[in-house]
C-alpha positions in Angstrom: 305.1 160.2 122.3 302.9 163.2 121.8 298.7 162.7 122.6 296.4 163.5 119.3 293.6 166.1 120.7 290.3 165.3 118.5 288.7 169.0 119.0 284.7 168.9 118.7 283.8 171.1 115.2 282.7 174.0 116.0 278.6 174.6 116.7 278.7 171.1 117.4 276.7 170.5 121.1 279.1 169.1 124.0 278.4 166.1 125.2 278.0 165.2 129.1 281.1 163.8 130.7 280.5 160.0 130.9 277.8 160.0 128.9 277.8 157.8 126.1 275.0 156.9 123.4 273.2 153.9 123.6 271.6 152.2 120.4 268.6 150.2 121.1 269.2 146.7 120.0 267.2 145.1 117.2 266.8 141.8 118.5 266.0 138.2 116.6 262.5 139.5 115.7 263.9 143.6 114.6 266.2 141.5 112.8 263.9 139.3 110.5 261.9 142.6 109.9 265.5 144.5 108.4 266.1 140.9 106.4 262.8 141.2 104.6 262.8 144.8 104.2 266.3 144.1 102.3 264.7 141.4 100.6 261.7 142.6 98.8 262.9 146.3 98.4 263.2 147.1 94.5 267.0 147.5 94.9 267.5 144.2 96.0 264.9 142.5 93.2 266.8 144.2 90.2 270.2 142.4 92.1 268.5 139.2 91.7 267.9 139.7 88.3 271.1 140.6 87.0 272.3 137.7 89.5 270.2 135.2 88.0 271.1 136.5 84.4 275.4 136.0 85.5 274.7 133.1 86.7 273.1 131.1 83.5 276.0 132.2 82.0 278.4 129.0 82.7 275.1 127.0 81.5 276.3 128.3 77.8 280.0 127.9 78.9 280.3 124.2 79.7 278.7 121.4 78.7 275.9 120.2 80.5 275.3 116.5 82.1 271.6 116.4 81.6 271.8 117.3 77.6 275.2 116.3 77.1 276.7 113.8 79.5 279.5 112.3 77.3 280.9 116.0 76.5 281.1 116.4 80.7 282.9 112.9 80.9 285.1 113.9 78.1 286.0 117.7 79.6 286.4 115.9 83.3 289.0 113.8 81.2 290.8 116.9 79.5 291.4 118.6 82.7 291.9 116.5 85.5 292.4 119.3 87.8 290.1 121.9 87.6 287.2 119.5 86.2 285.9 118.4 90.0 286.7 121.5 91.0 284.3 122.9 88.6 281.9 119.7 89.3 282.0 120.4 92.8 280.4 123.7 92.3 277.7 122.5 90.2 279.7 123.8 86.9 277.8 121.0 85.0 274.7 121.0 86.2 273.7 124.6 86.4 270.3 124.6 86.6 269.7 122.1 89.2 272.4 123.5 91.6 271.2 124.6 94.8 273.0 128.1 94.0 271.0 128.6 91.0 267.6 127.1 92.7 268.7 129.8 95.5 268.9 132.3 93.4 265.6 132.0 91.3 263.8 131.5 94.8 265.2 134.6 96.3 263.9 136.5 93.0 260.8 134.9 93.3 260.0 135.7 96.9 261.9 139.2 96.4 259.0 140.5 93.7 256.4 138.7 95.5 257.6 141.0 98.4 257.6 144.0 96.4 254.3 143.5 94.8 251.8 142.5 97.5 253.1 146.0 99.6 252.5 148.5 96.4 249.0 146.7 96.0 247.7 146.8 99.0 249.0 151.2 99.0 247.5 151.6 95.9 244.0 149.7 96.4 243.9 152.2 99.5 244.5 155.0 97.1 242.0 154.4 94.9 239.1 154.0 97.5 240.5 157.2 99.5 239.1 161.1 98.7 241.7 162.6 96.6 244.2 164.9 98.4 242.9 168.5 100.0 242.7 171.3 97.2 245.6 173.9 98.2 245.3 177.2 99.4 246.7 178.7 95.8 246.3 177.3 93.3 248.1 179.2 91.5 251.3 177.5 91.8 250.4 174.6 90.1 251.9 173.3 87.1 248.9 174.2 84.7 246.7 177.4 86.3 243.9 179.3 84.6 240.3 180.8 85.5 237.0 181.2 83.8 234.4 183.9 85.2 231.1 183.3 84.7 229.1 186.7 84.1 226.6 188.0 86.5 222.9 187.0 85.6 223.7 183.8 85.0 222.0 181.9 87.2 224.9 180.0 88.1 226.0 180.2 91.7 229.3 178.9 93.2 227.9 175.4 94.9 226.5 175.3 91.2 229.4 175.9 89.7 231.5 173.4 91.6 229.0 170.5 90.7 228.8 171.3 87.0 232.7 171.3 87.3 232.6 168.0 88.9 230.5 166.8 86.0 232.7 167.7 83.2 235.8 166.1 84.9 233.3 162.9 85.8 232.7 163.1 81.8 236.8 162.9 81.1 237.0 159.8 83.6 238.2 161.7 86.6 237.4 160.5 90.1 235.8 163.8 91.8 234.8 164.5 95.5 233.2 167.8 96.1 234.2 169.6 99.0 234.1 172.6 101.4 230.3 173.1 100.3 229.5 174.6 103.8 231.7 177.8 102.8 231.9 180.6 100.6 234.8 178.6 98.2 233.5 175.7 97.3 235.8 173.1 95.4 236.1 169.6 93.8 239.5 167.5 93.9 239.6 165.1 91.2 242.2 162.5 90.4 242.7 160.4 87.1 245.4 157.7 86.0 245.1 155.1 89.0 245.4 152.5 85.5 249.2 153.7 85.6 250.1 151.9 89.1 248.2 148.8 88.1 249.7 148.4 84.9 252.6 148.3 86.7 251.4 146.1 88.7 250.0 143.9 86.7 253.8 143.8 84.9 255.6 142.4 88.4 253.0 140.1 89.1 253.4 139.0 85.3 256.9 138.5 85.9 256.2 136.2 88.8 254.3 134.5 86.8 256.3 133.9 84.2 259.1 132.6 86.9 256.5 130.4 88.0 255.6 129.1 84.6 259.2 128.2 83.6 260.0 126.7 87.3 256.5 124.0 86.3 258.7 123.4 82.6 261.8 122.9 84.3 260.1 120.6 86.8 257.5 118.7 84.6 258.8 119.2 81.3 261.4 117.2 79.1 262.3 117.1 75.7 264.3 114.3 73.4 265.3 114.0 69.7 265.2 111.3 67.1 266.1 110.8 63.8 263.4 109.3 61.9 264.4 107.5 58.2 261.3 107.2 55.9 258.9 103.9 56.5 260.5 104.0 60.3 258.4 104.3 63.8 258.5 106.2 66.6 257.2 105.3 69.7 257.0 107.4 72.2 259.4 105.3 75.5 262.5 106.6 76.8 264.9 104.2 75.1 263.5 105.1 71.2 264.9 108.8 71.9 268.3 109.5 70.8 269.1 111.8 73.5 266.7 112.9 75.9 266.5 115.9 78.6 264.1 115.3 81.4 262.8 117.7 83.9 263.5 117.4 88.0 260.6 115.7 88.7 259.9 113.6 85.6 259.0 110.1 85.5 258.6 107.2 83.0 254.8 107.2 83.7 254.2 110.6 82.5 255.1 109.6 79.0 252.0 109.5 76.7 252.0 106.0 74.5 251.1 107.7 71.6 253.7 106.1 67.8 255.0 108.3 64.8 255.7 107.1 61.6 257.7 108.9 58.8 255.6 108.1 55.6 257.4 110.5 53.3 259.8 113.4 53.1 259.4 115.7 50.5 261.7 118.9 49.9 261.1 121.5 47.5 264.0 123.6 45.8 264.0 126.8 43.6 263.4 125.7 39.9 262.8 129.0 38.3 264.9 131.6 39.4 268.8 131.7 38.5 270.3 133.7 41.1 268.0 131.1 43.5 268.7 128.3 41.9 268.5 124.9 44.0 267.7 126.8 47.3 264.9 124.9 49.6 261.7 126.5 49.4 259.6 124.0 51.6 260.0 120.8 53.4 256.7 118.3 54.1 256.7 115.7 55.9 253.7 113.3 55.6 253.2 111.7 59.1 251.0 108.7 60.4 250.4 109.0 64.1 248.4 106.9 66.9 247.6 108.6 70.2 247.7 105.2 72.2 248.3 101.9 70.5 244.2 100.9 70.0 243.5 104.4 68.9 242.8 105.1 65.0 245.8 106.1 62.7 245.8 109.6 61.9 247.7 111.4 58.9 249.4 114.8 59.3 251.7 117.0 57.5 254.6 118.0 59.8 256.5 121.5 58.2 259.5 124.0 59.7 257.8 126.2 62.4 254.6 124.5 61.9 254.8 121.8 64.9 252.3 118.4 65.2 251.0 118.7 68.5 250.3 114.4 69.9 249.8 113.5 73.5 250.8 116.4 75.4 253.9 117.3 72.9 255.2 119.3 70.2 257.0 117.4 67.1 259.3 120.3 65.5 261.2 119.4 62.1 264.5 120.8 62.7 266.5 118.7 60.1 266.8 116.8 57.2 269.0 114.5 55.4 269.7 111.8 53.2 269.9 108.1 54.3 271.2 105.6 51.9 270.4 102.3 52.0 273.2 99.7 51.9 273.8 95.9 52.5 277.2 94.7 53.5 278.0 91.1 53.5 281.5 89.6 55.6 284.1 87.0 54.6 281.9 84.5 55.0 279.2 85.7 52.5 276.4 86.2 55.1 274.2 89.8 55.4 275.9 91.5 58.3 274.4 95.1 57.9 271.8 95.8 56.1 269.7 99.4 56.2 270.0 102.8 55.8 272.8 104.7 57.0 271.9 108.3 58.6 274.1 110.9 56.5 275.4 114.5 57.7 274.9 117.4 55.3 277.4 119.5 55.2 276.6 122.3 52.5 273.7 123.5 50.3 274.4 120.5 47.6 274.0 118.1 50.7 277.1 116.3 50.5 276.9 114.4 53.2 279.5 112.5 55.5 278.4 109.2 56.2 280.2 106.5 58.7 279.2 102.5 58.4 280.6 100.1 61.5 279.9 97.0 60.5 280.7 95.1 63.9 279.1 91.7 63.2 281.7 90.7 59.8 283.4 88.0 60.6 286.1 86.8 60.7 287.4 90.8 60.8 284.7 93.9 61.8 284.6 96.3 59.0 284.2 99.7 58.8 283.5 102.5 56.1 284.6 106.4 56.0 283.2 108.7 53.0 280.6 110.9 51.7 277.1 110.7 49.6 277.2 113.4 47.0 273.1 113.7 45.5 273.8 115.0 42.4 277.6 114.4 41.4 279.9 115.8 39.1 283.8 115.4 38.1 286.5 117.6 37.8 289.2 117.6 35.0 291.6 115.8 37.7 288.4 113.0 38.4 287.7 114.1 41.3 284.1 114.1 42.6 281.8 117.0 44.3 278.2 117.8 44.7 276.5 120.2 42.5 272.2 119.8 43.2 270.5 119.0 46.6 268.6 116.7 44.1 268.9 112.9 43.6 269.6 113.6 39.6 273.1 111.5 40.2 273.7 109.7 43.3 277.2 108.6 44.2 278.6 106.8 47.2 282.4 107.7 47.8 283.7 105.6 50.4 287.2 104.2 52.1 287.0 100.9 53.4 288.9 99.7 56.7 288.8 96.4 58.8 290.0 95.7 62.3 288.4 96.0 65.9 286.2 98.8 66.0 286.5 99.2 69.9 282.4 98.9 70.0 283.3 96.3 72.8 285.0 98.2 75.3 282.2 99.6 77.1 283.6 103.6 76.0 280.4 105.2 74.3 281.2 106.0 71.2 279.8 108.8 68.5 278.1 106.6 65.8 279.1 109.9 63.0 282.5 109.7 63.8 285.1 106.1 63.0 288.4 106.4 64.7 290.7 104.7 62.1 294.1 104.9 63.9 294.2 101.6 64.7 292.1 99.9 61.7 293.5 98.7 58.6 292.8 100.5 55.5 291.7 98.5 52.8 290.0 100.6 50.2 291.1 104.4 49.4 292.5 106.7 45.9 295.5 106.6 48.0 296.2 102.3 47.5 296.2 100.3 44.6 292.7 98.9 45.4 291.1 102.3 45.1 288.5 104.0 46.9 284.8 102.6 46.2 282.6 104.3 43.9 279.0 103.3 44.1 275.4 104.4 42.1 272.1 103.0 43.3 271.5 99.6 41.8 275.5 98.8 42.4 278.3 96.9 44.6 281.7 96.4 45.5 283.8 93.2 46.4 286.2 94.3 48.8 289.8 93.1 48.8 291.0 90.4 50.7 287.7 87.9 50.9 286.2 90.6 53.4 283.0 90.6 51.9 281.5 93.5 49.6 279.0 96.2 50.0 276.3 97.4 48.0 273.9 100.3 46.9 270.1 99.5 47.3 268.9 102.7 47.4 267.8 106.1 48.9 265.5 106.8 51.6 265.3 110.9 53.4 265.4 111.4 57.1 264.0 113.8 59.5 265.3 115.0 62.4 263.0 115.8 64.9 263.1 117.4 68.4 260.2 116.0 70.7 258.9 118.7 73.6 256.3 118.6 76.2 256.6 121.9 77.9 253.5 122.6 80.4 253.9 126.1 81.1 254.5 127.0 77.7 251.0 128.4 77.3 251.5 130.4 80.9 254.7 132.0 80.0 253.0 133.2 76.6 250.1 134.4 78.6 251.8 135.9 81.2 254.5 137.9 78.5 251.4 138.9 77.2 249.7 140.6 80.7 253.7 142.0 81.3 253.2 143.4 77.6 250.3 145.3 78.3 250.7 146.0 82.2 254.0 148.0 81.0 252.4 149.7 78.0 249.8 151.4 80.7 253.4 152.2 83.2 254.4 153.9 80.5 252.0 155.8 78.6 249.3 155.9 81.2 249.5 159.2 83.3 248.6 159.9 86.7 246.7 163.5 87.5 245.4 165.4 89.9 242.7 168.2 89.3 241.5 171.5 91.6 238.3 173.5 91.0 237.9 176.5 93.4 234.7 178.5 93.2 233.5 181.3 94.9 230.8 183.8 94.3 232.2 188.2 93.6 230.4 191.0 95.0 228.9 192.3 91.7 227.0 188.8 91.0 229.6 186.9 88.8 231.2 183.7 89.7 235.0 183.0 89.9 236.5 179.9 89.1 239.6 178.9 89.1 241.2 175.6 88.4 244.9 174.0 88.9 246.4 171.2 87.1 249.3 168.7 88.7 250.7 165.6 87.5 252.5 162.4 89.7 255.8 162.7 87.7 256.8 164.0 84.6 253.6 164.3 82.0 254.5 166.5 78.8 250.3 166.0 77.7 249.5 168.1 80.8 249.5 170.9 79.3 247.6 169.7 76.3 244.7 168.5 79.3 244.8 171.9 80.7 243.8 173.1 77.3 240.6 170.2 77.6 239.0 171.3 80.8 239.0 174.7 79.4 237.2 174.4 76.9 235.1 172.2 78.4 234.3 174.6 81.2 234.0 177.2 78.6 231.1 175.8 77.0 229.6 174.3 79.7 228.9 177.7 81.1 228.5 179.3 77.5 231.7 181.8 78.4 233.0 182.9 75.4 237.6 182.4 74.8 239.8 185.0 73.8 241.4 184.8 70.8 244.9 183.7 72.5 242.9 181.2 74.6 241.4 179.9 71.6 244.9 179.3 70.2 246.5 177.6 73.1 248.1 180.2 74.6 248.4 180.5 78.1 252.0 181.9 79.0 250.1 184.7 80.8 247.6 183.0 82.7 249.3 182.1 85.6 250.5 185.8 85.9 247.3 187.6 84.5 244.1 185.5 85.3 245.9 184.6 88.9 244.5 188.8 90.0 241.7 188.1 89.1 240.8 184.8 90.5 238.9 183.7 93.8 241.3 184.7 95.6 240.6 187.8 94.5 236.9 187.9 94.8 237.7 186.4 98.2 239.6 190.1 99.1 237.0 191.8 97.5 234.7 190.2 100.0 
C-alpha cells in the first residue's frame, strides 16, 4: 500500500517539527457572547422574519381549535393517522404553540438586539466632530474652487468662517479647524435624519410585534347573528362562536346589550345595467353600556363600525329570517320564530333548515329555500328574480324521524342530515313539496302537524372585536411609514472647505463633496454651495459654471487650487 505525500504549496512558511497550533478556547462566557452576536446580527433578524412568515403558513392550511374546534374534531376523524401526528406538533393550534411563541420571541429579542447597538453608534456620531478634511481634496466625488480676488478684504481664517456659515444656512453640522495654520478648513456633515429614520422603522417594527403579542394576549373576538327586535348581550354564551385571547377571562367582558331595531337595505332602482344591486345597508341599533345606563340609538353601516364598551360591532352580513310556527301531531305550538336563512346569490335565495325536535309523537324536520321575489318557469318550477320582498315564497320538503339532536355529536344547525329521516313532503311524492306566501300554512300528511308562514323579519350578522393594540399597531405602521421614507430619500453627506491665502493677495478656496452611499442629488448639491459661495463673496461664474457644467473642474480648477497657492508659498 503506497503512503500519500501532502507537499506544502509552494511560498507557504514551514512549520516547526512538533509544533502544532493551538486555538484559544471560547469558554461558557466567549460562548454566550458568539450566541448573541448570531442573534441580533441583521442576517439572523431577516431569518426570523421569513421564519415567522413559513410558519403562519399551516395556520391558513388546517383548521384551527380556538376558531374552529368542530372542523379539528372532524379532520382528527378523517385521518386517524396522521391527525395526532399533526396535533402533536401543534398543527391545530398554531399560534399558541411554543414553536411559534419561540419564534416570534426570537424575532423580537433579535431586532431589539440590532437596534439598541446602531443607536447607541449613531447618537455618538452625531455628538462627535465630523471626520478630518483630507489632504486632497481633489479626489472627492464632487471637487471645485472659488478664488476670491485680491483687495477683498477677505482673508483665509475669514474665509473659512463665512464658509462655515453658508453650509450652517443649508443645515450642515460644521466644525472649523486647523485655524492655527496657513490652510484653514471646516468639515461639515448633513443627513444624520437618514440613520434615525431607520431607526425609528426597527424600533417601529418592535413595536408593532409588541402591539399584536397585547391583541393576541388580551384581545378576543365572537360573532352573532342578530334577527330584527332580538338582544344582544354582551356574555360568553350569547356569542355564536367566539375566539378568545391567551390570557382572557370572563371578567374582562364589558356588560354593555345590543338590540337590532331595524335592517334596512337599499338596491339600485334607476339604472338598468345596475339594476337590483345593493347600494347601502343601515342598521338602526339600540345599545346600553351597562344594564342601568341610558339607551342609546346608533346607525351601524359596512366599514363603518359602532364602537360600545371597549369593542367594535362590524356588519359583515345580512339575510332574511322568516318567521314560521310549526305545530306537532298533537296540535300544540312546537316551534315558533324566525328561522336564520343563507343567501346564496344576488336575488338572495336563501337555503333555510327547520329541526323541529320537540313534535311529538315523531320530531320533524324541514329542507328548502326562501326565494324574496319569486317567479315560475314554463315547466312550474320556482327561482328568485329581486333581492326585494315584492313575492315571498317558502319552498320546502318535509321529513320526520329522529333528528340525532340527542346524541351528544354537535351538530351544524344550516345543514339536516336526511339519510335516516322519512320524507314526507317533496315534488318528487304524491303529497308534493310545500309552497308557502306570508299569511299561509300547510297541514302535513300523516296527522304530523302543519306549518305556517307569519311573516319576514332581516338579520344581521355581526362580528364582535375588542382588539387593544389596534390603535398601537396603526401608530406604530405609521412611525415605520415615515422612519423608512427618511432611509430612503434622506441622504447622508459630508462637506470639505480648504482655505488658504496666495502670494499676490487673493484667497484660494477649495471645496470637496462626498456622500455615505450612493446619492445621485450630489452632484446637484455641489452645484448649491457654489453658488452660494459665489455670492457670498461677490465672485462672479463662468458661463459653463453658470450652466452646471463642471466636467472640467476636477481637472482644471484642481492647478489652481490651495494646493497650489500652498507651492507657490
Amino acid at each position: 500500500m503506497k503512503e500519500t505525500v501532502v507537499k506544502e504549496p509552494k511560498g507557504t512558511a514551514q512549520k516547526p517539527a512538533g509544533h502544532e497550533v493551538v486555538l484559544p478556547q471560547l469558554g461558557f462566557v466567549g460562548m454566550l457572547r458568539w450566541a448573541w452576536r448570531q442573534l441580533t446580527s441583521m442576517r439572523t433578524a431577516l431569518f426570523l422574519l421569513l421564519l415567522l412568515a413559513v410558519a403562519a403558513v399551516p395556520g391558513s392550511l388546517f383548521p384551527q381549535r380556538p376558531s374552529a374546534p368542530s372542523q379539528v374534531t372532524q379532520y382528527l376523524k378523517d385521518n386517524p393517522v396522521s391527525g395526532p401526528i399533526m396535533d402533536w406538533f401543534k398543527l391545530f393550534d398554531v399560534y399558541s404553540s411554543p414553536w411559534f411563541a419561540a419564534i416570534y420571541l426570537l424575532l423580537f429579542t433579535s431586532l431589539i438586539g440590532c437596534v439598541l447597538p446602531r443607536a447607541k453608534i449613531h447618537w455618538h456620531a452625531m455628538r462627535s466632530a465630523p471626520p478630518r478634511t483630507p489632504k486632497r481634496l481633489s479626489r472627492l466625488a464632487e471637487y471645485g474652487t472659488v478664488t476670491i480676488p485680491a483687495g477683498s478684504g477677505i482673508d483665509a481664517e475669514t474665509a473659512v468662517h463665512e464658509a462655515a456659515a453658508v453650509l450652517k444656512s443649508r443645515r450642515y453640522r460644521v466644525d472649523v479647524r486647523d485655524l492655527d495654520t496657513d490652510r484653514p478648513s471646516v468639515g461639515a456633515e448633513i443627513g444624520f435624519l437618514k440613520e434615525v429614520g431607520n431607526l425609528i422603522f426597527h424600533t417601529a417594527m418592535i413595536g408593532v410585534l409588541a402591539a399584536v403579542a397585547v391583541s393576541g394576549l388580551f384581545g378576543y373576538s365572537g360573532q352573532r347573528v342578530l334577527v330584527e327586535g332580538e338582544t344582544f348581550v354582551n356574555t360568553l354564551s350569547s356569542y355564536d362562536t367566539f375566539t378568545p385571547g391567551a390570557n382572557f377571562g370572563d371578567d374582562k367582558l364589558s356588560p354593555y346589550s345590543v338590540q337590532l331595531d331595524k335592517l334596512v337595505v337599499k338596491y339600485d332602482r334607476s339604472t338598468q345595467a345596475h339594476y337590483g344591486q345593493p347600494l347601502d345597508f343601515n342598521a338602526t341599533l339600540t345599545v346600553k353600556d351597562d344594564p342601568g345606563a341610558e339607551a342609546q340609538t346608533k346607525t351601524l353601516k359596512v366599514n363603518d363600525p359602532v364602537s360600545i364598551g371597549g369593542t367594535n360591532v362590524y356588519l359583515v352580513g345580512n339575510g332574511y329570517a322568516p318567521v314560521v310556527t310549526v305545530k306537532d301531531g298533537k296540535g300544540n305550538i312546537a316551534f315558533q320564530g324566525p328561522v336564520i336563512t343563507i343567501p346564496t346569490d344576488g336575488a338572495y335565495t336563501s337555503l333555510m333548515v327547520i329541526k323541529v325536535p320537540d313534535a311529538k309523537p315523531n320530531q320533524l324536520g324541514f329542507v328548502g329555500f326562501f326565494l324574496p321575489t319569486a317567479l315560475y318557469n314554463d315547466k312550474g318550477v320556482a327561482f328568485g328574480s329581486d333581492p326585494d320582498p315584492f313575492n315571498p315564497v317558502l319552498n320546502l320538503n318535509a321529513y320526520t324521524g329522529d333528528l340525532g339532536l340527542d346524541s351528544g355529536v354537535p351538530r351544524n344547525v344550516y345543514t339536516l342530515d336526511t339519510s335516516k329521516l322519512k320524507e314526507i313532503n317533496s315534488r318528487t311524492l304524491a303529497s308534493g313539496g310545500i309552497v308557502l306566501a306570508p299569511g299561509k300554512s300547510y297541514t302535513l300528511p300523516g296527522n304530523n302537524g302543519s306549518i305556517s308562514f307569519d311573516g319576514i323579519k332581516r338579520f344581521a350578522a355581526l362580528d364582535i372585536r375588542h382588539d387593544p393594540g389596534q390603535g398601537y399597531v396603526l401608530v406604530f405602521a405609521l412611525l415605520a411609514l415615515a422612519g423608512l421614507m427618511g432611509s430612503l430619500f434622506l441622504n447622508r453627506r459630508r462637506v470639505w472647505i480648504r482655505t488658504g491665502n496666495h502670494p499676490d493677495g487673493r484667497t484660494m478656496v477649495e471645496f470637496g463633496l462626498l456622500a455615505r452611499g450612493e446619492d445621485h442629488r450630489l452632484a446637484g448639491e455641489y452645484q448649491a454651495i457654489k453658488k452660494a459661495l459665489h455670492a457670498k463673496w461677490l465672485v462672479p461664474m463662468d458661463d459653463a459654471e453658470q450652466n452646471g457644467g463642471q466636467a472640467q473642474s476636477t481637472t482644471d480648477n484642481s492647478e489652481h487650487g490651495v494646493s497650489a497657492a500652498a507651492k507657490d508659498q
